[in-house]
C-alpha positions in Angstrom: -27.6 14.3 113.7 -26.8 16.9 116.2 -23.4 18.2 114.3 -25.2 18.1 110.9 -27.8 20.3 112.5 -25.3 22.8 114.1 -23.5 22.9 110.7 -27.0 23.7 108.7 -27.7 26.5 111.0 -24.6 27.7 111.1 -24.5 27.9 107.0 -28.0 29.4 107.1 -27.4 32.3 109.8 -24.2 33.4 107.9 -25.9 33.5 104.5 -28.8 35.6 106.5 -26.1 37.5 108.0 -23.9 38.7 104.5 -21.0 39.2 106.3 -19.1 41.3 103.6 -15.9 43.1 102.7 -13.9 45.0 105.5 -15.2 48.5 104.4 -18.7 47.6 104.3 -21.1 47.9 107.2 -24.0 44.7 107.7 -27.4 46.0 107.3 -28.1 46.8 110.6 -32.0 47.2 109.9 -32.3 43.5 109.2 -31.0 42.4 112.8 -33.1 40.4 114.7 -33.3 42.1 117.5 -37.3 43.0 117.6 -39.1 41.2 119.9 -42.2 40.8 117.4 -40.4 39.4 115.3 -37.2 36.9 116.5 -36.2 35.0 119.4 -33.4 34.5 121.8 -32.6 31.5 119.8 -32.2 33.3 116.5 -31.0 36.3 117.7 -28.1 35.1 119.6 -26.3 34.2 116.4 -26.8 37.3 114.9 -25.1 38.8 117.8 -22.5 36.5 117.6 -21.4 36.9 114.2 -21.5 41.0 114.5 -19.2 40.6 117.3 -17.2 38.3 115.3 -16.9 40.7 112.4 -15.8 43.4 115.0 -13.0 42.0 116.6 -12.1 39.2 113.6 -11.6 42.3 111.3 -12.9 45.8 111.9 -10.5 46.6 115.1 -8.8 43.7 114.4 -6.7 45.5 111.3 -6.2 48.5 113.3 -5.1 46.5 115.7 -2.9 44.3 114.7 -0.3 46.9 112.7 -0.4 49.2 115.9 0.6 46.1 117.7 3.3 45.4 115.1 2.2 42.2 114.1 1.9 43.4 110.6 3.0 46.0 108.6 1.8 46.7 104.8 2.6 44.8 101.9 4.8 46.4 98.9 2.8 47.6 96.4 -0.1 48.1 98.3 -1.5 51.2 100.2 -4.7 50.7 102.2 -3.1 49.8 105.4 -0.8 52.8 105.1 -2.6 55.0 107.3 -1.8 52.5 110.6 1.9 52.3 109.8 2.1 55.9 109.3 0.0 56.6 112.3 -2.2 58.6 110.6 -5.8 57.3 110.8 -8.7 59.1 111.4 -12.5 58.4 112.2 -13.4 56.7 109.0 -11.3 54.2 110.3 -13.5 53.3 112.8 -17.1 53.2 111.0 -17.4 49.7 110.8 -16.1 48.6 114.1 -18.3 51.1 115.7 -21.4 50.3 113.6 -21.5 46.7 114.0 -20.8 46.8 117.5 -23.4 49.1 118.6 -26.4 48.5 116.0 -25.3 45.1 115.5 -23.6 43.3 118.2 -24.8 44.7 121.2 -28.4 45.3 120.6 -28.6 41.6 119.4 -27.4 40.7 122.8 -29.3 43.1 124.4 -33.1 41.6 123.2 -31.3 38.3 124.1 -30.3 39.1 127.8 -33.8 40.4 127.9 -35.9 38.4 126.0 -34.2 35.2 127.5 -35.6 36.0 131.1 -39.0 36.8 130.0 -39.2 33.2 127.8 -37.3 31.4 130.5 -34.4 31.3 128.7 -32.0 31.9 131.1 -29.0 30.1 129.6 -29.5 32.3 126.9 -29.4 35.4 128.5 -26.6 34.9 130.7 -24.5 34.1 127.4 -25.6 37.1 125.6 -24.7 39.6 129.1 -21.2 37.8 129.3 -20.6 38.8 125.4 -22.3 42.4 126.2 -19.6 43.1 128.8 -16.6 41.8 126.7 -17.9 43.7 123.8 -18.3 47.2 126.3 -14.4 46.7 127.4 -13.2 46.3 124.0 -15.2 49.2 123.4 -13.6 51.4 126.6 -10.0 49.6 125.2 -10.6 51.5 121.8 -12.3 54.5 122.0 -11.4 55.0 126.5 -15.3 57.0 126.8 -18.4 55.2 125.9 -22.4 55.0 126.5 -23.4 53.2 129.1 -26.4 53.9 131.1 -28.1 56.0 128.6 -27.1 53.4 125.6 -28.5 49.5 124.6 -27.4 48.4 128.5 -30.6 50.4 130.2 -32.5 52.9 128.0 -32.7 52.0 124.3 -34.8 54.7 123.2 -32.3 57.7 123.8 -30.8 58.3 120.4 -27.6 60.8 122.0 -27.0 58.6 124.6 -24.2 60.1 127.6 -21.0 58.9 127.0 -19.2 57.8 130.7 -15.5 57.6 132.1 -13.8 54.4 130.9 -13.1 54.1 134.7 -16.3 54.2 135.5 -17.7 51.6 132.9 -14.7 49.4 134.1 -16.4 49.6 137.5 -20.1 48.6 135.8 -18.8 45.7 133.6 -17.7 43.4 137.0 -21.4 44.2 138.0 -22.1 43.2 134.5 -20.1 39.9 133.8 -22.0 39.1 138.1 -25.2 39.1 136.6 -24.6 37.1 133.8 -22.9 34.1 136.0 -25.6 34.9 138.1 -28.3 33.8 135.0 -26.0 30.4 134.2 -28.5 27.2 135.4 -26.3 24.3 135.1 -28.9 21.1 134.1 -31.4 24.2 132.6 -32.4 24.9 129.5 -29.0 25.8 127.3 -28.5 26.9 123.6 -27.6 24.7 121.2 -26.7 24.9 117.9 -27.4 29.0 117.9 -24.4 29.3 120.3 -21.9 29.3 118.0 -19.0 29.4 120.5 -20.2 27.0 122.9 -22.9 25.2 121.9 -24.5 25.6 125.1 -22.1 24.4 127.4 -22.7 26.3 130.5 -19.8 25.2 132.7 -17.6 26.6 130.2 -19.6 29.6 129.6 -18.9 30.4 134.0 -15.2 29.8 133.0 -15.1 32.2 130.3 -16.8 34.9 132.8 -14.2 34.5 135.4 -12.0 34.7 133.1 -13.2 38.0 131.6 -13.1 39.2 135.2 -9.7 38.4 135.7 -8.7 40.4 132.6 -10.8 43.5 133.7 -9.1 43.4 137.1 -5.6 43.2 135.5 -6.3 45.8 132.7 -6.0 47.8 135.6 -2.7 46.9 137.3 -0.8 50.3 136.7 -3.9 52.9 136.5 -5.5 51.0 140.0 -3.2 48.7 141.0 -5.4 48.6 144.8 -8.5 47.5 143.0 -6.8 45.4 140.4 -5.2 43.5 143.9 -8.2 43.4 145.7 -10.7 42.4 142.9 -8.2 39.1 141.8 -7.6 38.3 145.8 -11.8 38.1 145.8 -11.9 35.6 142.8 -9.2 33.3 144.4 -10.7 33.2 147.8 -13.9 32.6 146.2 -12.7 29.6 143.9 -13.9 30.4 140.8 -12.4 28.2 138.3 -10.4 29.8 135.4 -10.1 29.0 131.4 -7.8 26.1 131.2 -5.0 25.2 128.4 -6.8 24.1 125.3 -10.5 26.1 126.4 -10.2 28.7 123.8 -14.0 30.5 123.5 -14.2 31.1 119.8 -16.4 32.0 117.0 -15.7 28.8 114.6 -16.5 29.1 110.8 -17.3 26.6 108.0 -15.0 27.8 105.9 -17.8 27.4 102.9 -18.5 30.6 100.7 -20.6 32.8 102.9 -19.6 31.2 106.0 -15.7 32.2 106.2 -13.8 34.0 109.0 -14.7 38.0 108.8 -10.5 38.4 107.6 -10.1 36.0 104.8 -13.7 37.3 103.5 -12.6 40.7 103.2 -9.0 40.9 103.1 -8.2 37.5 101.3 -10.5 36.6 99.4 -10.7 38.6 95.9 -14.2 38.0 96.2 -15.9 39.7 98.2 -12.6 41.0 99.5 -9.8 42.7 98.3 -7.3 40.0 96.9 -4.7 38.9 99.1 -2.4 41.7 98.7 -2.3 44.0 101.8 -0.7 42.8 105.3 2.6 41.2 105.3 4.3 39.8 108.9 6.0 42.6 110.9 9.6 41.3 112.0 8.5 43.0 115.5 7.3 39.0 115.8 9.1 37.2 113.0 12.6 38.4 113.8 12.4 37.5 117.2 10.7 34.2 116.7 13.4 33.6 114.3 16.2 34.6 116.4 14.7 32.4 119.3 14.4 29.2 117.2 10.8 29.4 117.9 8.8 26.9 116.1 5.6 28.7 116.2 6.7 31.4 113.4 5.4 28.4 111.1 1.9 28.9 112.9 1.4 32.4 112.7 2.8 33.1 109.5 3.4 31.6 105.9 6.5 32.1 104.5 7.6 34.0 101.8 6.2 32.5 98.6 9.3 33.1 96.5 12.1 32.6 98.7 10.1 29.7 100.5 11.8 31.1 104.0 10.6 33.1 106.4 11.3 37.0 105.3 9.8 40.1 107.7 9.8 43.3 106.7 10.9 46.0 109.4 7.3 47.6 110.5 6.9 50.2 108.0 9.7 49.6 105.5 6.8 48.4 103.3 5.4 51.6 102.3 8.8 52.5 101.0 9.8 49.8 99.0 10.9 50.6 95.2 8.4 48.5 93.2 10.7 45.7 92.2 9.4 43.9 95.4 6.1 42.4 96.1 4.0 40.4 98.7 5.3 37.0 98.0 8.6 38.3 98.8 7.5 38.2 102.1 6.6 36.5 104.8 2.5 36.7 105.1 -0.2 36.3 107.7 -0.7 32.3 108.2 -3.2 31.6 105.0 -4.6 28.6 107.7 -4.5 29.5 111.7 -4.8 33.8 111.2 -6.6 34.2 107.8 -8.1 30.9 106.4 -11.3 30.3 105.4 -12.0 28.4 108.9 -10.1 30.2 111.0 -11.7 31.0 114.7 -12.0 34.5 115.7 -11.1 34.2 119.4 -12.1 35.7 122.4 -10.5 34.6 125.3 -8.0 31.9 124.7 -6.8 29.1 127.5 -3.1 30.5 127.4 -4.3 33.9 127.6 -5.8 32.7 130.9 -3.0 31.3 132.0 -0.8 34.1 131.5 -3.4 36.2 133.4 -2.9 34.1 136.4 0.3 34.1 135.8 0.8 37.5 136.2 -1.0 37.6 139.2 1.1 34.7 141.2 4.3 37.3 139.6 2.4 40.2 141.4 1.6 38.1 144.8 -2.2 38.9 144.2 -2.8 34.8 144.5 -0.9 32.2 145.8 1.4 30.1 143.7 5.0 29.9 142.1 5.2 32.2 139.4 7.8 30.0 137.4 5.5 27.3 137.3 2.5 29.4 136.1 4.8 31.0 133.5 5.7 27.7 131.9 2.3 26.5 132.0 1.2 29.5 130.2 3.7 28.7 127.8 2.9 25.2 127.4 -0.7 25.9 126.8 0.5 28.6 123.7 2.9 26.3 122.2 0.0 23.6 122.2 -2.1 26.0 121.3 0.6 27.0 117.9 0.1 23.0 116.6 0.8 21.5 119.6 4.9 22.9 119.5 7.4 22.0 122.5 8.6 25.3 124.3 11.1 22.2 126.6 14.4 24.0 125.8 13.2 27.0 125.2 11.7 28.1 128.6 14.6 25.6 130.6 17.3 27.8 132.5 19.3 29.8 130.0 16.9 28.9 127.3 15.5 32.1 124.8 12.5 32.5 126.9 13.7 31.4 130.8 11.2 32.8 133.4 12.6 36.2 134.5 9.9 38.1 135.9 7.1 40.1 134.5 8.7 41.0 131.7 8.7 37.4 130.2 4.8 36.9 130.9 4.4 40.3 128.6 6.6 39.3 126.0 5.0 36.0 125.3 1.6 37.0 126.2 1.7 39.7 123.3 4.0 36.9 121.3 0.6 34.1 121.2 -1.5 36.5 120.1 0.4 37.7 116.8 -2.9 37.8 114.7 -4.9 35.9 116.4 -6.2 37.9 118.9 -4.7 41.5 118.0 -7.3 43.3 120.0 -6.1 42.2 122.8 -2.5 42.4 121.6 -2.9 46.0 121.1 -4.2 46.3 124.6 -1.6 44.4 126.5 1.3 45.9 124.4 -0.5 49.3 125.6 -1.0 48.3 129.4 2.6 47.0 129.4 4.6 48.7 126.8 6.1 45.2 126.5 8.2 44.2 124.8 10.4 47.2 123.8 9.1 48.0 120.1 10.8 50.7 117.5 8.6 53.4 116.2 7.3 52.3 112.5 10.0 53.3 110.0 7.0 55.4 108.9 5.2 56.7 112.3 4.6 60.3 112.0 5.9 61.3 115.4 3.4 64.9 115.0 0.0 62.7 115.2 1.2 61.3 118.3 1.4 64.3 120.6 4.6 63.1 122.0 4.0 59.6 122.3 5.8 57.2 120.5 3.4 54.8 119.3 -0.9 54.9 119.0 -2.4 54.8 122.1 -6.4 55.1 120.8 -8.7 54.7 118.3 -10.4 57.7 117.1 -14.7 58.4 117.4 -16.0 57.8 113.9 -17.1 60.5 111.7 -20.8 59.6 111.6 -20.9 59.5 115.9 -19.5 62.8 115.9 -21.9 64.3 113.8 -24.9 62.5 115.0 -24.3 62.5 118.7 -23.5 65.9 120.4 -22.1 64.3 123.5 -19.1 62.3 121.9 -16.1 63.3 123.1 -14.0 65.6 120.8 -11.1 63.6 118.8 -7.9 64.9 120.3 -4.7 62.8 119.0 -4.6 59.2 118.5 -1.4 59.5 121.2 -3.2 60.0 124.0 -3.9 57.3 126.1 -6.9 55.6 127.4 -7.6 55.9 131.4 -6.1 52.5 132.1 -2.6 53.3 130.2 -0.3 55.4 132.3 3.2 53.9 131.9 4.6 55.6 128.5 
């Protein structure tokens, strides 16, 4: 009875919700987040599913081209702006929108209405999302609100905007309070989580985890404080995400109910028809020339040559017009852009490659070849359950050989699925070693060689006199020094 209930709800909050197109903004004025009139319990979905629609497709798109997981389809133009480099603030609208009005203020009523109904559960959910949404925020746009916005005074309308350094500094404070909230035996969501379903234990996993990957965003800008704050978790014992705990939004899959990138870049209705993003050989070539079994996961082959056929980022802008999509190899139509597919947060490889990385850095004990290959394990189970065995053995295509290998695969297992993060790693590491787009325009990048930001939207700019100026979408965010 339980599973029919969460699947009722969850059909019901997404109609409510109208999750549409990837141009179009939710209606922001019908979010529950007035105390007079909703609840912790509805308003946490509603939070959810904004958040979902951020990262699942609004910075997701972005994201996932500047990564060079995808590059535009021929005969098709409404990606071209990403592999040109050339997008501006309207890019950012939605994104920006339904994280602020949408997102974020959900969660907000909830971490506050939660402790004032007893609801503690609830709240400490809805602070752990709040400081995941703020750093994908800081990741994208490097200055944000943050005392003055929906995290302590609401009614300022120009809120300050803060150093990405110094919000970086507020969201460990942040992701505290909200293990702080977790009552293990108390009162916990159920069906209105629609990652977890109220399970608590994982929820404190999740928030360790985010920890971990705030301290290591920071390795090269404050490698001292990225140390220190890791050593703290390990001596403290906190227990990580594991292999096969992947905090996701899941989706029906039912009309109205479908994951925020097949609704509106798949789907011809209410999306746009299946005809934009092809796979980048950035991943496919390499997964190709590795014998790597997961290319199957990520992508669908070509539909006419029934093989798997990348296009060079860029090169798809260009082509003649005797080529099309299904000449090419596309996004997976069932574990990137089905109806069903999760949006994911933080995955239990991506965890694993975190601590990885710190055992490689001697920040906590351990032998970093053995927390390599149980990253790896985890990703390849996480790709359909694949076997990495002779792949990650001694002179195999992806053998342990320091750091280097732990970025390369790290950015590898997220090739659309999590391409906010992607974009961030390949940012923080500027692994592995990418080309320039065939049709990057080197002058947006004020000398850098690849998008290092995303830009304030339009709208922000004119409403808000305290938003940072645009500059170039090449300059870097404070955490990204190594380019």
């Amino acid at each position: 009875m339980r599973l029919n209930n969460k699947y009722f709800m969850l059909t019901i909050l997404f109609m409510v919700m109208g999750i549409v197109a990837c141009d179009g903004v939710l209606d922001i004025n019908d979010s529950p987040n007035n105390p007079t009139s909703s609840t912790p319990a509805l308003t946490l979905p509603s939070g959810m599913l904004y958040s979902g629609q951020v990262i699942g497709i609004d910075f997701a798109l972005m994201s996932g081209f500047t990564a060079q997981y995808w590059t535009q389809s021929p005969q098709a133009g409404q990606y071209e702006i990403y592999d040109r480099y050339n997008y501006n603030g309207s890019a950012t609208q939605a994104g920006w929108s339904n994280a602020w009005y949408g997102a974020m203020a959900d969660l907000q009523f909830v971490k506050k209405q939660g402790v004032i109904d007893g609801l503690s559960n609830h709240s400490a959910i809805a602070t752990l999302l709040l400081a995941y949404q703020y750093q994908v925020m800081v990741d994208m746009f490097d200055q944000v609100p943050f005392d003055e916005a929906i995290s302590g005074n609401e009614g300022i309308l120009q809120a300050a905007y803060e150093p990405g350094e110094a919000v970086y500094d507020k969201l460990i404070d942040l992701v505290d309070e909200g293990l702080g909230m977790i009552v293990l035996g108390g009162i916990a969501p159920g069906a209105e989580d629609l990652m977890l379903q109220g399970d608590m234990e994982t929820w404190a996993k999740f928030g360790n985890t985010l920890k971990l990957k705030i301290y290591m965003r920071q390795s090269e800008a404050r490698p001292t404080v990225a140390q220190n704050g890791i050593q703290a978790l390990e001596s403290a014992g906190v227990v990580f995400l594991g292999s096969g705990e992947n905090v996701a939004i899941n989706y029906p899959g039912s009309t109205g109910n479908q994951n925020p990138l097949y609704s509106g870049d798949v789907s011809a209705s209410p999306g746009i028809g299946n005809n934009n993003i092809s796979g980048s050989a950035s991943v496919i070539q390499r997964m190709l020339d590795a014998d790597d079994p997961r290319v199957d996961f990520y992508y669908d082959p070509s539909v006419n040559a029934s093989a798997h056929i990348p296009i060079v980022q860029g090169d798809g802008v260009e082509e003649d017009g005797s080529e099309t999509r299904n000449d090419f190899s596309t996004p997976s139509s069932v574990n990137v852009a089905g109806p069903s597919t999760p949006v994911y947060y933080i995955t239990g490889h991506e965890s694993l490659f975190l601590q990885a990385e710190a055992v490689a850095r001697g920040w906590i004990s351990g032998d970093a070849k053995t927390a390599y290959d149980e990253a790896m394990n985890a990703a390849f189970v996480f790709a359909d359950g694949a076997d990495p065995t002779s792949l990650i053995a001694d002179g195999g295509a992806y053998a342990y050989t320091g750091l280097e290998s732990i970025h390369t695969q790290k950015w590898l297992s997220m090739a659309g699925t999590q391409c906010v993060e992607g974009w961030a790693e390949f940012r923080r590491t500027d692994t592995p070693a990418l080309e320039q787009s065939s049709e990057g325009v080197a002058a947006n990048l004020n000398g850098s060689k690849f998008p290092r930001r995303a830009f304030y939207p339009v709208v922000e700019l004119s409403n808000n006199p305290n938003t940072p100026a645009n500059s170039n979408i090449g300059d870097p965010v404070w955490w990204d020094i190594n380019e």
